[in-house]
N, C-alpha and C positions, 0 to 999 in steps of 0.2 A: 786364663790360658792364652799364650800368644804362639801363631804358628810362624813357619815359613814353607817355602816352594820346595820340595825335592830336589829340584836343579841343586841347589845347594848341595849336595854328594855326589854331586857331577867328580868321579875322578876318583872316588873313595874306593869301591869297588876293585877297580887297577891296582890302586895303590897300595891296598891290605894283599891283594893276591902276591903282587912283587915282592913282600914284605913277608910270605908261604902263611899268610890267615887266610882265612873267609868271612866274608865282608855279612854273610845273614846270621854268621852266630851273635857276633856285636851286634848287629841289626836288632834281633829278638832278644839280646840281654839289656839291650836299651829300653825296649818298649816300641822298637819304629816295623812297621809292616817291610818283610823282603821286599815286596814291589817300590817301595821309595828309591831304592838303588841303581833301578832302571829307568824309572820316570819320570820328567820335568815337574809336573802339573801337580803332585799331591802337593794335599797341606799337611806338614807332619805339626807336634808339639817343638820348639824352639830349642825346648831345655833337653826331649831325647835326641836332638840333632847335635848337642852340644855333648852329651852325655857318649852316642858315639864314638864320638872324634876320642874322646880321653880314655874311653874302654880300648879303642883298639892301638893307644900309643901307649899305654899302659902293659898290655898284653904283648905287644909286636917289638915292647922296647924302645920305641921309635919317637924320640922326645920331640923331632921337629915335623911330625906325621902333617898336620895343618898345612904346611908348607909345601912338602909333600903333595898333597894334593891340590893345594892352589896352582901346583904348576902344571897341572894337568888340565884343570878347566880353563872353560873360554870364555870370548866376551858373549855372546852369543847364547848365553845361559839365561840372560837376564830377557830373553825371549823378546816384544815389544819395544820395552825398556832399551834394549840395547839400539834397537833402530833408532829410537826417538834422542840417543842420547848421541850415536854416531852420523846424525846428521842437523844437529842444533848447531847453529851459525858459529858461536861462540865458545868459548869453553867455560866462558859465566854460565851461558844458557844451560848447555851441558850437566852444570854445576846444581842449577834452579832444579831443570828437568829429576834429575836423580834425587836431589829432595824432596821433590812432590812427589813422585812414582814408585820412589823405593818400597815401600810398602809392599805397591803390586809383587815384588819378590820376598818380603817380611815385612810383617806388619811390624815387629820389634826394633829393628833398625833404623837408624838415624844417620845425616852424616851431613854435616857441617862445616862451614868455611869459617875460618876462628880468627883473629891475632896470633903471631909468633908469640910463642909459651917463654921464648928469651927475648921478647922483645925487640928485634931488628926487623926496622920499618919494612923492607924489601922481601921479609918474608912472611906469608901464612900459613896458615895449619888445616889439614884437612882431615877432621874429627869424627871418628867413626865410632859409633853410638851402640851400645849393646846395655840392657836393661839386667841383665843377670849378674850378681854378688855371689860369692865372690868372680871376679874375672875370668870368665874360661881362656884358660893359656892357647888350648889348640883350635878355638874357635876364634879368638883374636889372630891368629898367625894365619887362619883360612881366609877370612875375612879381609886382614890387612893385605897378605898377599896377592890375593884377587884383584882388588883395590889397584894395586901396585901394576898390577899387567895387563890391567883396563886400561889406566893412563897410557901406561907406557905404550902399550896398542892406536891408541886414538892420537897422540902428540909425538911418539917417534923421541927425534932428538934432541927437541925442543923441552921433554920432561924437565930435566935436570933437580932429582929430587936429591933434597937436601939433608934431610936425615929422617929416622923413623920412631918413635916413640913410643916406645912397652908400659904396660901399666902392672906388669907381672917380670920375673926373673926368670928367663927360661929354662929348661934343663937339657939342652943340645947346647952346646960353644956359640958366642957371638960370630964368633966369625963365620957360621952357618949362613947366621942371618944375614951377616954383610953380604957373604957371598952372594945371597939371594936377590937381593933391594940393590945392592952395587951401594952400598950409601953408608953411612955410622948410623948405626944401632944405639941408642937411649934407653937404658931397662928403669924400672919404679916411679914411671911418669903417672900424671893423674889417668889422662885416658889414652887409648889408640889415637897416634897422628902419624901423618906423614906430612913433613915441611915443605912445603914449595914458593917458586920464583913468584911473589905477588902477581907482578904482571903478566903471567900466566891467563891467567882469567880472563883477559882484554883481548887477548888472541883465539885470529879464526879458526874454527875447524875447518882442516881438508877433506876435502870432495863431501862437503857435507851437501843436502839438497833442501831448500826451506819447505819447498812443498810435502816432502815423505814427512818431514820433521814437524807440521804441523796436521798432517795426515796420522800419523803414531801418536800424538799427546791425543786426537780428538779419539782415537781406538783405546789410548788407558783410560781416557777420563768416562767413556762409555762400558771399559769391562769392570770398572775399578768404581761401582755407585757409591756414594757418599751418603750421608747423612738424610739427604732430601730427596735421593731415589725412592722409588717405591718399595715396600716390604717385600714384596715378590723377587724386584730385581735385585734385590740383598741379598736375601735366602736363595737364588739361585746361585748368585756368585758363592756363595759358602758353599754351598754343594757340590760347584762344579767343580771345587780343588781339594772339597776335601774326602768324597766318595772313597772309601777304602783306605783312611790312614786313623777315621775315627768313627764310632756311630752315626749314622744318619739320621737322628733321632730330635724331635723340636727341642727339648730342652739343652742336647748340647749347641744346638745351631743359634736355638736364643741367647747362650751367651755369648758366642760369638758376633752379637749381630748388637748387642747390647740392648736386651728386651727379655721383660719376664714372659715367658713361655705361652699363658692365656694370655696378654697381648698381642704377640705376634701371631696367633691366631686368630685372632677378631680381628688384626689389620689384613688379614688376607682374604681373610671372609668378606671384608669389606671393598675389598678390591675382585670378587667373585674367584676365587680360587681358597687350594686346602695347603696345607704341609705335605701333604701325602700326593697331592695333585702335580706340583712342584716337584717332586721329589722324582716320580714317577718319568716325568717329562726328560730333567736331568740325566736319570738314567739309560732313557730311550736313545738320547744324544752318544753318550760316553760311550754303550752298546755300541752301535753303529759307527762309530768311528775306530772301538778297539776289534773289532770283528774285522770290518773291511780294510784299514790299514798297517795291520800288524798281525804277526802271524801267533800270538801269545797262546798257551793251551787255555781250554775253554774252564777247565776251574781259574784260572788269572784272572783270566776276565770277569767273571763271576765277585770274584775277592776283591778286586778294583770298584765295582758297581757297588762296595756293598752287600754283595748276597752272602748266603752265609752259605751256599752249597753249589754246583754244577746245577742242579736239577731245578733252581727255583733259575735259574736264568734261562733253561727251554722252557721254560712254566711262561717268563715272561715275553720272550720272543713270540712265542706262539700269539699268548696277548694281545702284541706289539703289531707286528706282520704276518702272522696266522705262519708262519713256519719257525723250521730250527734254526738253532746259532750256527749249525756249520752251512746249511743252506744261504744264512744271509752273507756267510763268508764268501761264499761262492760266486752268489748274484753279484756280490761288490767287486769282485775282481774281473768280472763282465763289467760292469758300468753302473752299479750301482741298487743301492734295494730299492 
């Protein structure tokens, strides 16, 4: 199972309501919790994010829905990501940066600076990677689009994209999509591209700052543990994104972490901590932050945590800080629990 970030539906929500749906029926015939459609930070499954998109342009009619809602999100979705990437020197670095981190927004995603697909020296290709067969149409047209209005965001005039590359035949008129890109449209390519000016890449970014930009990589490469972090700080990062889109349970966390189940128990035992110790902690954090700065009703927050009812969440407050969830809501809007 590969997930991604919520933020990903940044715009969905809007976009089914203009369109006279509701965006949690899709939600729930997908498989995806209501709360992803509000929140940056869950980790849903890839394929219900994908699954989605095609339920509700299916439903709504709306062949170019991806698009649709690319035009609603921003760069600023990409949370981290986006600082480290709006203010790297370069637009190679730019380029480097979102290869290495992209992840931190789906792990599934890739995206690549290639040779022109026609071979003219003066141009590259910028390959945008999605692991799912067949090709989701309206997840490629989220994803490109997106793509398209990061650049355009970060280089202004200086873009000059060259054309854009389908790996599917859409069911909306091309000239949707030119309208969209401003560029020619290429349907039955091998993968999602969009062509640009080579030396592109060699040119600086504006108002970028080197110090935020090396301040942001050392914030991903510390939320974002690798391989040779510790087991602890693995399992917390799983937790902390994906609390209420999946169970919080060791054996799905061990797949996610790539370890059988009794292993990643005796590596945490051996590092003096539980599954449940971690888990517990996790919790305490998310609590305290969804209490004090968001006004969500207390079964949300409950469902977000994980809990399976309102009641085990004053069960755990109590625990926590010896009082209630709407008490600690209180303290926090004085200054704090």
């Amino acid at each position: 199972m590969t997930v991604i970030r919520s933020a990903g539906l940044r715009g969905f929500r809007a976009t089914v309501a203009e369109l006279g749906g509701r965006a949690e029926d899709y939600a729930r015939e997908a498989g995806l919790p209501p709360a992803a459609l509000d929140v940056d930070d869950l980790l849903v499954p890839d394929r219900a994010l994908t699954a989605v998109l095609e339920l509700a342009a299916e439903g709504l009619r709306c062949p170019d829905l991806g698009l649709r809602v690319a035009a609603r999100q921003d760069f600023g979705m990409l949370g981290p990501l986006a600082l480290a990437i709006q203010n790297s020197p370069t637009v190679a670095d730019a380029l480097e940066c979102a290869s290495r981190y992209l992840f931190v927004h789906a792990r599934s995603l890739s995206l690549t600076l290639v040779d022109d697909p026609y071979g003219a020296p003066d141009v590259a290709a910028l390959r945008y990677g999605l692991p799912v067969r067949p090709v989701p149409a309206q997840a490629v047209d989220l994803g490109l689009g997106f793509l398209h209005r990061s650049i355009g965001f970060l280089l202004g005039d200086r873009y000059r994209l060259r054309s854009v590359e389908l790996p599917h035949t859409p069911a909306a008129p091309l000239s949707v999509y030119e309208e969209f890109f401003q560029a020619a449209v290429h349907i039955g390519r091998e993968a999602p591209m969009l062509r640009l000016p080579r030396a592109l890449a060699h040119e600086p970014l504006p108002g970028g700052d080197e110090r935020t930009w090396r301040l942001a990589l050392a914030f991903l490469a510390e939320q974002s543990p690798g391989e040779d972090a510790s087991t602890a700080a693995r399992v917390r990062a799983v937790l902390t994104r994906s609390l209420g889109t999946m169970p919080p349970e060791v054996g799905v966390v061990a797949r996610l972490v790539t370890l059988h189940p009794r292993t990643l128990q005796r590596r945490l035992a051996s590092e003096g901590t539980t599954f449940a110790a971690v888990l517990d902690e996790v919790r305490r954090e998310a609590a305290e932050r969804y209490l004090t700065t968001t006004r969500m009703p207390m079964s949300q927050v409950a469902g977000l945590l994980g809990l399976s009812e309102q009641s085990a969440l004053s069960r755990c407050c109590r625990r926590w800080w010896g009082t209630t969830p709407s008490a600690v809501r209180r303290r926090g809007r004085g200054g704090g629990v």
